[in-house]
DSSP file (Angstrom, degrees, kcal/mol; ACC not computed):
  #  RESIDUE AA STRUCTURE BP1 BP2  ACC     N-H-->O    O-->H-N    N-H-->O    O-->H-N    TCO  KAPPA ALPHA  PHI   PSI    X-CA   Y-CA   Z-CA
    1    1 A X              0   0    0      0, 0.0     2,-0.3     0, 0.0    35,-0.0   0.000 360.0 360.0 360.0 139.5  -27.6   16.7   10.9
    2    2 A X    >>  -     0   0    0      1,-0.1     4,-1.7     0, 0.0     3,-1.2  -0.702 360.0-134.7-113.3 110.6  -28.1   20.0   12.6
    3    3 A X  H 3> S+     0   0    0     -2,-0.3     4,-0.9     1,-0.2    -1,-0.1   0.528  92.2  74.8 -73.2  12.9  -30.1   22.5   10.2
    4    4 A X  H 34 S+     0   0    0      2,-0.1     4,-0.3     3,-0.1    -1,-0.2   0.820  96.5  44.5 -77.0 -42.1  -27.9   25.3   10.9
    5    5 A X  H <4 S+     0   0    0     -3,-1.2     3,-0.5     2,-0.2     4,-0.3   0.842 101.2  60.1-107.5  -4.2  -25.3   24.2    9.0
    6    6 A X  H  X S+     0   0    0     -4,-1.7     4,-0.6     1,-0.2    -2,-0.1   0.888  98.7  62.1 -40.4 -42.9  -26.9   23.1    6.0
    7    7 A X  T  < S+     0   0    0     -4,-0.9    -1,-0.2     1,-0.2    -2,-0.2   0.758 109.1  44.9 -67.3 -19.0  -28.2   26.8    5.6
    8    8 A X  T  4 S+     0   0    0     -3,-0.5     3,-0.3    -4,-0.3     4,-0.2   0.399 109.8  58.5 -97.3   0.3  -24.1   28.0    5.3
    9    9 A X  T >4 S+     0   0    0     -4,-0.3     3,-0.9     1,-0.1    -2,-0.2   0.695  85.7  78.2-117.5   9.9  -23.8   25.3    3.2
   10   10 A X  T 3< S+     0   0    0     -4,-0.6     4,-0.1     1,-0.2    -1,-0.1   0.306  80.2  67.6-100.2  43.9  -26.6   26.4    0.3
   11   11 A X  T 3> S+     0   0    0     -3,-0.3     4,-0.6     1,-0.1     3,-0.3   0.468  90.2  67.3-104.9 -27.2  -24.6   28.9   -1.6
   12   12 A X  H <> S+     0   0    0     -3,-0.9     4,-0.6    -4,-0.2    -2,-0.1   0.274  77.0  91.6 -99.3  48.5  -22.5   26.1   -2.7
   13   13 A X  H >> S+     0   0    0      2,-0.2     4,-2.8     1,-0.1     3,-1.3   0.881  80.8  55.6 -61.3 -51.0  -25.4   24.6   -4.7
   14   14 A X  H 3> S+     0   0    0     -3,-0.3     4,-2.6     1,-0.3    -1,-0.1   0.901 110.7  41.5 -53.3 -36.0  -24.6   26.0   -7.5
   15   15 A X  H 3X S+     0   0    0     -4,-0.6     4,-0.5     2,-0.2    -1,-0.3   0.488 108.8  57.1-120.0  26.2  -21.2   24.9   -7.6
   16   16 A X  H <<>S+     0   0    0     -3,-1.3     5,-2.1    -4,-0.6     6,-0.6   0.769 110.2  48.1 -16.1 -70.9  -21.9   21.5   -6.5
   17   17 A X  H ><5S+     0   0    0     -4,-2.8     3,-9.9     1,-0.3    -2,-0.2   0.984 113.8  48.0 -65.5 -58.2  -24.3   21.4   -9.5
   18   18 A X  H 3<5S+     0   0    0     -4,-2.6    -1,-0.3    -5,-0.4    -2,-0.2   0.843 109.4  49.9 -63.4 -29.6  -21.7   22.7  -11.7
   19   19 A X  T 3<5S-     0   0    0     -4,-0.5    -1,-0.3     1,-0.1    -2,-0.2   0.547 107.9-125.0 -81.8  22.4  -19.1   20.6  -10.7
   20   20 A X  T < 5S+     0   0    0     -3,-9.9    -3,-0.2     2,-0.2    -2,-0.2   0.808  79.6 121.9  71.2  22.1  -21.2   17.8  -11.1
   21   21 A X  S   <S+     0   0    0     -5,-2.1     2,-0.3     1,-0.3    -4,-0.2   0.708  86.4  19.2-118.2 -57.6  -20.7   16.6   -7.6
   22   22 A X        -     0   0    0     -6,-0.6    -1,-0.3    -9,-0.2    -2,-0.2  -0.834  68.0-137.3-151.6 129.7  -24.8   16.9   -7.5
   23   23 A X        -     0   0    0     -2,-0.3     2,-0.2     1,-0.2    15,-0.1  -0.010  32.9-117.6 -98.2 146.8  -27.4   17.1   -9.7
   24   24 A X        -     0   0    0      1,-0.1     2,-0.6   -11,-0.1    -1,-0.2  -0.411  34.3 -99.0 -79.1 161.6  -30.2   19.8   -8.9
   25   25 A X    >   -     0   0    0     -2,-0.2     3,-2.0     1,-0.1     4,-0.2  -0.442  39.4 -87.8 -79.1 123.1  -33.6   18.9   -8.2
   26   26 A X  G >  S+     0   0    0     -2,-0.6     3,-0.8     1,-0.3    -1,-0.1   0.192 113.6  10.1  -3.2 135.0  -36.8   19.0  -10.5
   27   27 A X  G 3  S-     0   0    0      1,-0.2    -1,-0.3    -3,-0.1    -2,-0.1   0.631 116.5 -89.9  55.1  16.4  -38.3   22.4  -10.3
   28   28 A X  G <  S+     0   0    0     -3,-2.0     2,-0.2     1,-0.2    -1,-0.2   0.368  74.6 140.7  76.9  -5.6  -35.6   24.0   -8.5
   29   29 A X    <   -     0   0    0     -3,-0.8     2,-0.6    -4,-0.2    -1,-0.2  -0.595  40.9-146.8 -99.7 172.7  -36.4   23.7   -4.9
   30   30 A X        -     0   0    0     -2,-0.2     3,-0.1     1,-0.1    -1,-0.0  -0.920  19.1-173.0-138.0  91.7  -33.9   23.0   -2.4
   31   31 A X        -     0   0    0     -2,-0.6    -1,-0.1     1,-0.1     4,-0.1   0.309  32.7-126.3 -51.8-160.2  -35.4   20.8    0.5
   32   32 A X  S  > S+     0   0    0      3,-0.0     4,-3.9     2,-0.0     5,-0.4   0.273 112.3  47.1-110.1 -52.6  -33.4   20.1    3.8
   33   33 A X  H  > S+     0   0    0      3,-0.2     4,-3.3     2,-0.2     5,-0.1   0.943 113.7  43.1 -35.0 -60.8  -34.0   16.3    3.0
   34   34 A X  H  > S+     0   0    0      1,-0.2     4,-1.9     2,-0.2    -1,-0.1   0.956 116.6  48.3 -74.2 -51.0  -33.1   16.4   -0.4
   35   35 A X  H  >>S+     0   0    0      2,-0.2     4,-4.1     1,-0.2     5,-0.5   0.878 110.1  52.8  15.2 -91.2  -29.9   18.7    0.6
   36   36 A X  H  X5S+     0   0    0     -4,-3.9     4,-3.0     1,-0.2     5,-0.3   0.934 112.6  48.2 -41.7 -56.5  -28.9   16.1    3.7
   37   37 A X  H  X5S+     0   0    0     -4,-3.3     4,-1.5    -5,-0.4    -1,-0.2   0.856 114.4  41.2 -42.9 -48.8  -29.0   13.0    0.9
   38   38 A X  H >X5S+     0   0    0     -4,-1.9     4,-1.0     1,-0.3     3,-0.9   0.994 119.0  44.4 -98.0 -56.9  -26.9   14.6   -1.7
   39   39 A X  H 3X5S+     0   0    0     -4,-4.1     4,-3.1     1,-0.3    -1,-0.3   0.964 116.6  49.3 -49.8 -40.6  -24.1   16.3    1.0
   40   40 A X  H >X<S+     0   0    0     -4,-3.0     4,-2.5    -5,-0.5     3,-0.7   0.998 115.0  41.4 -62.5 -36.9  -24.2   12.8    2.6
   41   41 A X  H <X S+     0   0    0     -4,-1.5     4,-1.4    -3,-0.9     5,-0.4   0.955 118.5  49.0 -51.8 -73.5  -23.7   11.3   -1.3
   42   42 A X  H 3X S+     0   0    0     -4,-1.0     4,-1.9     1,-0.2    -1,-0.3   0.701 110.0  54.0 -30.4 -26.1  -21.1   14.3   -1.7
   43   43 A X  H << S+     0   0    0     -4,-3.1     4,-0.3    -3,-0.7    -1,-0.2   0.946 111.0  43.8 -76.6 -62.2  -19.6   13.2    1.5
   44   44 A X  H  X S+     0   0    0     -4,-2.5     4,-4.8    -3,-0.2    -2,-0.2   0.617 106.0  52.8 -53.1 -28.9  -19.1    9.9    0.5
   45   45 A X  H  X S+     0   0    0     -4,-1.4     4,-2.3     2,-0.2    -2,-0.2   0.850 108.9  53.3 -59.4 -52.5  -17.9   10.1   -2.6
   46   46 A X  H  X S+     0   0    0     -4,-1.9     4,-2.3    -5,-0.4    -2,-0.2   0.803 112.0  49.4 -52.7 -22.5  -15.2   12.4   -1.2
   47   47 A X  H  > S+     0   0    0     -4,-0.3     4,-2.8     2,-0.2    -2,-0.2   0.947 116.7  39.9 -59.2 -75.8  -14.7    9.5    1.3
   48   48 A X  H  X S+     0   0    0     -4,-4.8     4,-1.6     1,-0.2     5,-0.5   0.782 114.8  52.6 -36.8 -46.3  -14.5    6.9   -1.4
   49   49 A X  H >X S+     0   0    0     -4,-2.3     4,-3.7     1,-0.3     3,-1.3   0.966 114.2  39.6 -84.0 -83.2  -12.5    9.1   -3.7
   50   50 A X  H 3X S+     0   0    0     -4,-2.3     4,-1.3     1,-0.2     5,-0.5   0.610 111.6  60.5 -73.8   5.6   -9.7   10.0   -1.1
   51   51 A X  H 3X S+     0   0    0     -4,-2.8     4,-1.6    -3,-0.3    -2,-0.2   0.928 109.9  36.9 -67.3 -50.1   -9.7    6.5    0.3
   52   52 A X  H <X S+     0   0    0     -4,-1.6     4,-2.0    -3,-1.3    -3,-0.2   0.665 112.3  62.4 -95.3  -7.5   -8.7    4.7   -3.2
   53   53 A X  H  X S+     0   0    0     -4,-3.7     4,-2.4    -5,-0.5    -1,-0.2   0.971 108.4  45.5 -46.5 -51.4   -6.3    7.9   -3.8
   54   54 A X  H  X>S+     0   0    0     -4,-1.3     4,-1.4     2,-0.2     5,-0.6   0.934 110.0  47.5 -60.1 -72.5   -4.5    6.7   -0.6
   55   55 A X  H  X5S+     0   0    0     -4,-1.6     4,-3.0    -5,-0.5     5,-0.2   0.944 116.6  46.4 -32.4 -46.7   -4.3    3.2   -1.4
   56   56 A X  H  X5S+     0   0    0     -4,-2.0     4,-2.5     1,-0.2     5,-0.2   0.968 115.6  46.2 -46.5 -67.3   -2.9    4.4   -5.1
   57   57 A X  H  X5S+     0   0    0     -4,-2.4     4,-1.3     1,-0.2     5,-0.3   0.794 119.6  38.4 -42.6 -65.4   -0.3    7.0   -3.5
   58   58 A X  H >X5S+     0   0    0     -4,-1.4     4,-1.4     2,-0.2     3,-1.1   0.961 114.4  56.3 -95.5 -48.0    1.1    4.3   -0.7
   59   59 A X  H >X<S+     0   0    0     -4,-3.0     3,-9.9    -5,-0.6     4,-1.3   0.819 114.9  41.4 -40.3 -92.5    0.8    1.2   -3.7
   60   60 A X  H 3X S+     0   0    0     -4,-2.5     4,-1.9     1,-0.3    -1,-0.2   0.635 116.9  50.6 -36.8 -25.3    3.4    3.8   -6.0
   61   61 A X  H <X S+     0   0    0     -4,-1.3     4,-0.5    -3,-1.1    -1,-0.3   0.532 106.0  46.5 -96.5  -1.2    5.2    4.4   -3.1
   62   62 A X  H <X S+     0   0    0     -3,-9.9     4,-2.4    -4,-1.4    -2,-0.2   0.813 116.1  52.8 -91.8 -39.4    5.7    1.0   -2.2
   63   63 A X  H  X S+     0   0    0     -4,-1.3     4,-1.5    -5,-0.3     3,-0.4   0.962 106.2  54.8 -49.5 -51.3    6.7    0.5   -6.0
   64   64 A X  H >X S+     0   0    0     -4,-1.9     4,-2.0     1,-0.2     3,-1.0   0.954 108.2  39.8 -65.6 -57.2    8.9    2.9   -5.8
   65   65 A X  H 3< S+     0   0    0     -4,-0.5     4,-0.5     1,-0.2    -1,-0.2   0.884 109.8  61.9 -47.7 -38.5   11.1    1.8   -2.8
   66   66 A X  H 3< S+     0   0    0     -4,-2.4    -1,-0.2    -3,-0.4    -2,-0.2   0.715 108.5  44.5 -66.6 -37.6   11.0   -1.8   -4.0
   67   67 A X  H <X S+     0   0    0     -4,-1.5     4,-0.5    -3,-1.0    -1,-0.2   0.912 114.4  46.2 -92.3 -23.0   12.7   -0.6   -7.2
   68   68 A X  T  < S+     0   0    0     -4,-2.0    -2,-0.3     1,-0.2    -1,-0.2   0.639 109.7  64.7 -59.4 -15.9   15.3    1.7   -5.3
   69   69 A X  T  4 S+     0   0    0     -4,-0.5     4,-0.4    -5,-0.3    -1,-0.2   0.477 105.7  34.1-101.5 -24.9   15.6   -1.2   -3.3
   70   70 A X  T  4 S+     0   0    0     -5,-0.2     6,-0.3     2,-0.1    -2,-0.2   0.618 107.0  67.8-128.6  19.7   16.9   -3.3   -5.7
   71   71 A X  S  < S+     0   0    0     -4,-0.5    -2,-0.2     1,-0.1    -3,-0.1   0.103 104.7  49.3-100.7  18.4   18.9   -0.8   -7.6
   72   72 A X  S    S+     0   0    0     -5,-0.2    -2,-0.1     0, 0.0    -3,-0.1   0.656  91.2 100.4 -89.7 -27.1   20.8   -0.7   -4.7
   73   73 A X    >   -     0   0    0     -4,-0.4     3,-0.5     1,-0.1     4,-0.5  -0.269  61.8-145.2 -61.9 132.2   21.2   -4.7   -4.4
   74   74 A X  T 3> S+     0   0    0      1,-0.2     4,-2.2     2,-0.1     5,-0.4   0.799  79.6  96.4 -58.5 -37.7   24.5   -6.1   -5.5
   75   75 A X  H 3> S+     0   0    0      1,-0.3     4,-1.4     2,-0.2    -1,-0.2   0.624  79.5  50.6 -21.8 -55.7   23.0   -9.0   -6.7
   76   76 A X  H X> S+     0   0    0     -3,-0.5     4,-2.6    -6,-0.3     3,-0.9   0.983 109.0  60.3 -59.5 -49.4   22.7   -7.8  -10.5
   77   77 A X  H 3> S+     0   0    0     -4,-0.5     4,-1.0    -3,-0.3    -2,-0.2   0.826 104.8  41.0 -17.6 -56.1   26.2   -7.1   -9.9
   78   78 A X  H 3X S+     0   0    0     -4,-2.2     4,-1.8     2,-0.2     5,-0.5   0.764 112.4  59.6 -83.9 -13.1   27.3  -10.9   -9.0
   79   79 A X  H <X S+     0   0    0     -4,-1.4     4,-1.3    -3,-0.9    -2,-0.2   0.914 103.6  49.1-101.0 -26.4   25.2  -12.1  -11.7
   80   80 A X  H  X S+     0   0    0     -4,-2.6     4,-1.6     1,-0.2    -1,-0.3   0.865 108.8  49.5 -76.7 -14.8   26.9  -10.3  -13.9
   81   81 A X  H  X S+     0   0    0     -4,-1.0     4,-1.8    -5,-0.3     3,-0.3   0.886 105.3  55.7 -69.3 -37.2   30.2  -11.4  -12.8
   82   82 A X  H  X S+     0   0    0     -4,-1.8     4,-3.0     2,-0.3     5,-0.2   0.952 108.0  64.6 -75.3 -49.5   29.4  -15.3  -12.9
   83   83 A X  H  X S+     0   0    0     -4,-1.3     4,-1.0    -5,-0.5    -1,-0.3   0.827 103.1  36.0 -26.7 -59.3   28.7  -14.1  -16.1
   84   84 A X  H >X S+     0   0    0     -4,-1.6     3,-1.4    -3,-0.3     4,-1.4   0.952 119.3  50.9 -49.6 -66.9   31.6  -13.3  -17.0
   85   85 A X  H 3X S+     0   0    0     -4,-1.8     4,-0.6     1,-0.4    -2,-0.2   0.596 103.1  50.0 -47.9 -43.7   33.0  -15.6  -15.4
   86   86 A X  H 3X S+     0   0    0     -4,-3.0     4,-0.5     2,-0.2    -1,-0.4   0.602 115.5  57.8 -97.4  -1.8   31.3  -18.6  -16.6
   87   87 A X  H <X S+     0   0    0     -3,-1.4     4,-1.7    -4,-1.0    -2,-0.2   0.764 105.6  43.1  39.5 -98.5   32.1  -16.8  -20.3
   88   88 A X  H  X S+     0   0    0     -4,-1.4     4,-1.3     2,-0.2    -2,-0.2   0.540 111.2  56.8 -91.2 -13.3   35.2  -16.7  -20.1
   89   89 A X  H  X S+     0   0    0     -4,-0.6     4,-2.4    -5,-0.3     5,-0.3   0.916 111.8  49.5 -60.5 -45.9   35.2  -20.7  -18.4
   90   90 A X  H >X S+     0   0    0     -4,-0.5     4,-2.9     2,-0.2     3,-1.5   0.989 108.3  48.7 -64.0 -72.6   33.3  -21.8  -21.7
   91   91 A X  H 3X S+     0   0    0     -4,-1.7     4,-3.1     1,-0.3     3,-0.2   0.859 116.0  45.3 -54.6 -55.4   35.8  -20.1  -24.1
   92   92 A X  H 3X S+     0   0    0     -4,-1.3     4,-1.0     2,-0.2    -1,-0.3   0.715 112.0  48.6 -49.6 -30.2   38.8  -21.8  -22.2
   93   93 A X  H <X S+     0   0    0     -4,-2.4     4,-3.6    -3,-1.5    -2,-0.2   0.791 114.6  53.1 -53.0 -44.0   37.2  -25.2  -22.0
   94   94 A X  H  X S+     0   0    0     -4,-2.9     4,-0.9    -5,-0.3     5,-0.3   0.884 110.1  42.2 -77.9 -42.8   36.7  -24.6  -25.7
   95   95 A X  H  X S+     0   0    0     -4,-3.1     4,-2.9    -5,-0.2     3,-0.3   0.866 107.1  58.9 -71.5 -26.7   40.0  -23.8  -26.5
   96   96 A X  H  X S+     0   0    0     -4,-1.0     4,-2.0     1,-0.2    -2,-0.2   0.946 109.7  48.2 -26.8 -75.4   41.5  -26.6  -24.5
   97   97 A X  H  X S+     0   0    0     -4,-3.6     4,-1.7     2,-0.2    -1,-0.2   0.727 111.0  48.5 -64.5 -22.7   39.3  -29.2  -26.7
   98   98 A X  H  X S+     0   0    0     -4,-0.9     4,-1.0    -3,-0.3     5,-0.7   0.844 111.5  47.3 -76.5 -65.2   40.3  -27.7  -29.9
   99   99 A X  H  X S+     0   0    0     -4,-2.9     4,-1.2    -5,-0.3    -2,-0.2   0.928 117.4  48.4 -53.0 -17.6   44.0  -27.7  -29.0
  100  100 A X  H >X S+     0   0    0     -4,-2.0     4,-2.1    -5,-0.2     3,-1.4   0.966 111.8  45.2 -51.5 -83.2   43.2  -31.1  -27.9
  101  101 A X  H 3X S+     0   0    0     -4,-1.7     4,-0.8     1,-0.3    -2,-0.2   0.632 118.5  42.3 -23.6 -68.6   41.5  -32.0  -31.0
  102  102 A X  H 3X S+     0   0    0     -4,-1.0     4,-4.1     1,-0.2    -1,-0.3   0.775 114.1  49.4 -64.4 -32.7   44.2  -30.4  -33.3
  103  103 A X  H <X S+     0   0    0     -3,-1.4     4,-1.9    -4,-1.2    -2,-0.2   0.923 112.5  55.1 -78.7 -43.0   47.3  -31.8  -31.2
  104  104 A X  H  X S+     0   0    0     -4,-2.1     4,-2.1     2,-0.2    -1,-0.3   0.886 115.2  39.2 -28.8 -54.5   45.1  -35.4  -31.6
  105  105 A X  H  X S+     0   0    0     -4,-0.8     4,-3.3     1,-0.3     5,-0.4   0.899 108.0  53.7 -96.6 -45.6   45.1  -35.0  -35.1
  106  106 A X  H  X S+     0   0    0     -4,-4.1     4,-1.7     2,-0.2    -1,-0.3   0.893 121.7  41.2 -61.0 -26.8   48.9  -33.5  -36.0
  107  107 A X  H  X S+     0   0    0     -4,-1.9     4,-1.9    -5,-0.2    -2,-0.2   0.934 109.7  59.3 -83.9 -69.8   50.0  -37.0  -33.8
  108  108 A X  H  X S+     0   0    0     -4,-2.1     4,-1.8     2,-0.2    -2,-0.2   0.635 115.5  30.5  35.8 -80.2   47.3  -38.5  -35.7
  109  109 A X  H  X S+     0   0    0     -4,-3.3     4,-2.5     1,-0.2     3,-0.3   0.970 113.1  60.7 -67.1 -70.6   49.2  -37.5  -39.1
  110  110 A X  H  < S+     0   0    0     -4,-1.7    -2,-0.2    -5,-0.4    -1,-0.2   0.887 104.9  47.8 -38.0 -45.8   52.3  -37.7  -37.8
  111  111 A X  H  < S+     0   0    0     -4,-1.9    -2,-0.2     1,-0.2    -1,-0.2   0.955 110.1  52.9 -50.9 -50.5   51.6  -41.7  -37.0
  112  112 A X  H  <        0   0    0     -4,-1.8    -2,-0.2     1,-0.3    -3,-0.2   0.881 360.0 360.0 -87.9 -60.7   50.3  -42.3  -40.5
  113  113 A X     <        0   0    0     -4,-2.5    -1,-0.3     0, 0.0    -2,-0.1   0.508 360.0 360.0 -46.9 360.0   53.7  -40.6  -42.2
């Protein structure tokens, strides 16, 4: 690291410090070592930082298509139609055996008279 721009860059100690980014040093002097460490810490942290930002951002944007992507799909669509469908199959099976049942029972009666 080149000390030339470490010297433009130590007016923003102060608001470094204050944003907590880096803490100042014991007794108040401002090294070029200690400087280079904490920008390289600052550096990284901004690395890390916007690295699992990206990851978040493209994750939410993969959620997000995935669910536009299947509130486009017909699929819920047919399932509610075999729904229906198989429904209204049950309730017609079901009346079919009862009118069985009853029509069983009125010959049923009818034999027995």
């Amino acid at each position: 690291m080149h000390l030339l721009p470490l010297l433009h860059l130590l007016h923003l100690l102060p608001l470094l410090h204050l944003l907590h980014l880096l803490p100042l040093p014991h007794g108040g002097q401002t090294s070029v070592l200690w400087l280079q460490m904490n920008l390289a810490l600052v550096h990284d942290r901004q690395h890390i930082k916007s690295f699992w930002e990206s990851k978040i951002n493209s994750e939410c944007r993969d959620v997000e298509k995935e669910q536009q992507r299947m509130n486009k799909s017909a699929l819920q669509k047919l399932r509610q139609e075999w729904l229906v469908r198989l429904e209204n199959r049950t309730k017609h099976l079901k009346n079919l055996n009862e009118n069985f049942l009853t029509r069983v029972s009125t010959e049923k009666t009818a034999n027995q008279q």
